[in-house]
ZATIDO-628610 format. One line per 2 residues: number of its first residue (from 1); their letters; for each residue x, y, z of N, C-alpha, C, O. Coordinates in steps of 0.001 Angstrom, whole numbers, m for minus. Layout:
! ZATIDO-628610
NUM) A) X Y Z X Y Z X Y Z X Y Z; ...
! end
This chain:
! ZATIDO-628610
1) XX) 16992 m4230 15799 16295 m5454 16150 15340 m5221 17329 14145 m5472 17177; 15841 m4722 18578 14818 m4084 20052 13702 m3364 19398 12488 m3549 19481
3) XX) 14282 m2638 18836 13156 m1554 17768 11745 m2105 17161 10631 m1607 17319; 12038 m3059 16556 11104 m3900 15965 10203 m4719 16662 9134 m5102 16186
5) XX) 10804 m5114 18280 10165 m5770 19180 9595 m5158 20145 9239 m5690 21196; 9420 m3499 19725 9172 m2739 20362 7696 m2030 20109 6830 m1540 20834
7) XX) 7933 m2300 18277 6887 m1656 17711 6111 m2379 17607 5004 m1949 17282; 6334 m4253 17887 5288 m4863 17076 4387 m5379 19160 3199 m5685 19267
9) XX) 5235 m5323 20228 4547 m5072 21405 3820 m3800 21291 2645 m4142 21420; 3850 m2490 21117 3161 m1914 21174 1949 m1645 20534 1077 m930 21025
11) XX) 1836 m2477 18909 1014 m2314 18375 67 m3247 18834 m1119 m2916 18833; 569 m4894 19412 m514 m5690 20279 m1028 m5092 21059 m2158 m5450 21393
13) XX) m482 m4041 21621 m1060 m3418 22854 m2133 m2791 22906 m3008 m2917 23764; m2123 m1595 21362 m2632 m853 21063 m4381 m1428 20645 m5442 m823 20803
15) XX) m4064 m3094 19958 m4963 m3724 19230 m6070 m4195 20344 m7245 m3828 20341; m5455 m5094 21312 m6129 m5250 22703 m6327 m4637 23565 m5548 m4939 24469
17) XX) m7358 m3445 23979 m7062 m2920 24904 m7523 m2978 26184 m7068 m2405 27174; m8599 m3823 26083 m9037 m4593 27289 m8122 m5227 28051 m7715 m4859 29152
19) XX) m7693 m6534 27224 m6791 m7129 27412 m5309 m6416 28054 m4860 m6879 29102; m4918 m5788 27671 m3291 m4771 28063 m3754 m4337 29581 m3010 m4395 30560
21) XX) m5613 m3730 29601 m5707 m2950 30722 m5860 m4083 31671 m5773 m3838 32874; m6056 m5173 31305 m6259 m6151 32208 m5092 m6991 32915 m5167 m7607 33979
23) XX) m3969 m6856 32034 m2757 m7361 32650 m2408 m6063 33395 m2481 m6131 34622; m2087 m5040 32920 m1666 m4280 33937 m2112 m3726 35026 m1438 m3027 35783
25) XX) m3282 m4016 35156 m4092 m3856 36230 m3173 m5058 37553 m2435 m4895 38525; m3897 m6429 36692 m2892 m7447 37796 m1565 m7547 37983 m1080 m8475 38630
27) XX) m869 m6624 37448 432 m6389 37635 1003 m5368 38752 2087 m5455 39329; 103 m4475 38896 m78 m3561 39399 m797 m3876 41047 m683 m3192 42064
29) XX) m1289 m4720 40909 m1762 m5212 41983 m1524 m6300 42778 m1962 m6646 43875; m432 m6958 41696 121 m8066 42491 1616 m7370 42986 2177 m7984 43894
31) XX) 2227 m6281 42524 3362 m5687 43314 3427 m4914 44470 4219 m4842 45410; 1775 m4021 43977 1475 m3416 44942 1084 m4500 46899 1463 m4205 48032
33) XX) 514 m5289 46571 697 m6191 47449 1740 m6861 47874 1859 m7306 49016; 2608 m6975 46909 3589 m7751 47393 4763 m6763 48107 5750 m7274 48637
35) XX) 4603 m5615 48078 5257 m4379 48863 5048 m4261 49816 5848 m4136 50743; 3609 m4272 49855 2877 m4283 51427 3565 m5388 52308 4438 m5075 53117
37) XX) 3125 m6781 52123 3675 m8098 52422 4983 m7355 53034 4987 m7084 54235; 6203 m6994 52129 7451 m7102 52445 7653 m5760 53348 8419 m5948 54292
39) XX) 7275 m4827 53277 6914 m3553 54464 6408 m4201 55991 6752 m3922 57140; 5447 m5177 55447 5102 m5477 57125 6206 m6011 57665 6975 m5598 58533
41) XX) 6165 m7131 56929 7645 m7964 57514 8748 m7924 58065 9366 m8512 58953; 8942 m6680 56987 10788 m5921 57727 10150 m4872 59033 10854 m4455 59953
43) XX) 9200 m4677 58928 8441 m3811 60437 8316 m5226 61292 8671 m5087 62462; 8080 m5949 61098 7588 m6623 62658 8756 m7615 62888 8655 m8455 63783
45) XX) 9898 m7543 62084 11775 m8276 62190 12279 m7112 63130 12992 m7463 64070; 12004 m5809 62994 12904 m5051 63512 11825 m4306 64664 11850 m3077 64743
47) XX) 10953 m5037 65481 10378 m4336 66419 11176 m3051 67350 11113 m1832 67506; 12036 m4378 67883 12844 m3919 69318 14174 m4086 69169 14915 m4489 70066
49) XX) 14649 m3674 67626 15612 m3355 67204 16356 m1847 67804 17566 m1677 67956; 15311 m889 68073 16154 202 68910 16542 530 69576 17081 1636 69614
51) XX) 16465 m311 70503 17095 m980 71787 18335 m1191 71950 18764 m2130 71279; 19316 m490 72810 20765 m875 72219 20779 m2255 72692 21108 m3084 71843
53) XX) 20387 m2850 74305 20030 m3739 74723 19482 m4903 74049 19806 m5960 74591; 18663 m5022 72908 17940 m5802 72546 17736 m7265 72403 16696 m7922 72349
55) XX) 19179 m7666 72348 19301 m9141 72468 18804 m9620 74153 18826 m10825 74399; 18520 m8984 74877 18221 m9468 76545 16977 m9304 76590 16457 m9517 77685
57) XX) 15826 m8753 75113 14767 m8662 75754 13574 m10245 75435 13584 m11176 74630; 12950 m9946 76230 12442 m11712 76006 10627 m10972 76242 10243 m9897 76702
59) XX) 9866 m12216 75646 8545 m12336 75984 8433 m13069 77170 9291 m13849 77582; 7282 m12793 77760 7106 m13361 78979 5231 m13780 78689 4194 m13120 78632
61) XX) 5546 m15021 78585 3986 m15583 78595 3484 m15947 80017 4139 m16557 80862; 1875 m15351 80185 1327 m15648 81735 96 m16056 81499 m492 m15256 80772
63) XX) m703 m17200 81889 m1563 m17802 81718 m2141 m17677 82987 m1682 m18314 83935; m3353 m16726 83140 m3779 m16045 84455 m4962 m16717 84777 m5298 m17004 83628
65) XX) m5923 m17223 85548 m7410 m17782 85731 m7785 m16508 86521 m6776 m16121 87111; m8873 m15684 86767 m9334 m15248 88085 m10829 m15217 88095 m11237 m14470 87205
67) XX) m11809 m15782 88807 m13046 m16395 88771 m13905 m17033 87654 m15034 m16946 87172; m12279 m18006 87445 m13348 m18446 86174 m12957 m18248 85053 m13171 m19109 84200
69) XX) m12265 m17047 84720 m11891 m16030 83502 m10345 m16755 83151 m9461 m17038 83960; m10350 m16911 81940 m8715 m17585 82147 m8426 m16306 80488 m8994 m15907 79471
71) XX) m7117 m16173 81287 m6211 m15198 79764 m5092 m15564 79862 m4506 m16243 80706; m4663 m14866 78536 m3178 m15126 78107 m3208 m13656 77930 m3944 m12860 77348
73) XX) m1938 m13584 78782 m1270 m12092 78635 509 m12243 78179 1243 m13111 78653; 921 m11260 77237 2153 m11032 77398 3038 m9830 77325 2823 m8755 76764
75) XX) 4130 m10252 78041 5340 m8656 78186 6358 m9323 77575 6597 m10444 77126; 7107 m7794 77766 8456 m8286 77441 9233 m7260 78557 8722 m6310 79149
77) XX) 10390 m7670 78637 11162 m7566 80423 12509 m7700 80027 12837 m8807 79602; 13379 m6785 80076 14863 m6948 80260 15639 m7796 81011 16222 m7219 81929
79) XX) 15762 m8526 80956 16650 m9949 81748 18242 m8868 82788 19373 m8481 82495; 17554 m8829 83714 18555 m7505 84519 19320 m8296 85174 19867 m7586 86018
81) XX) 19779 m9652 85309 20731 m10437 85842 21796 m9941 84943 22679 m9488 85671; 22095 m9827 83808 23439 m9571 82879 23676 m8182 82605 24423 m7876 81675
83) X) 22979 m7085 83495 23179 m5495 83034 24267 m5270 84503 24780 m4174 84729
! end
């Protein structure tokens, strides 16, 4: 029975071939992206994961002016009250 649903997909395949190259193209390109997506993600979850410390580390936002010039800068700083 698989057999038969095997031969008669491949022969659509064979018949369209624009078409076949055109799905697998977007198939191919929508996983390939969607790998990427999930690569960044689990990279920027586990920054400061190597840290044995890591739960103490914090951002530190500073909103600086100096003649005029205003920035946003940030760190990050070990909270050394609990070491």
């Amino acid at each position: 029975m698989i057999r038969n649903y095997i031969k008669t997909a491949y022969r659509s395949l064979l018949k369209n071939k624009g078409f076949t190259f055109l799905n697998v193209l977007g198939l191919s390109v929508g996983l390939a992206t969607c790998l990427l997506i999930v690569f960044y993600v689990v990279d920027e979850l586990g920054y400061d994961k190597y840290n044995t410390k890591a739960d103490r580390i914090y951002r530190l936002g500073v909103d600086a002016k100096l003649n005029g010039n205003a920035g946003i800068y940030a760190t990050s700083e070990v909270n050394w009250k609990n070491i």
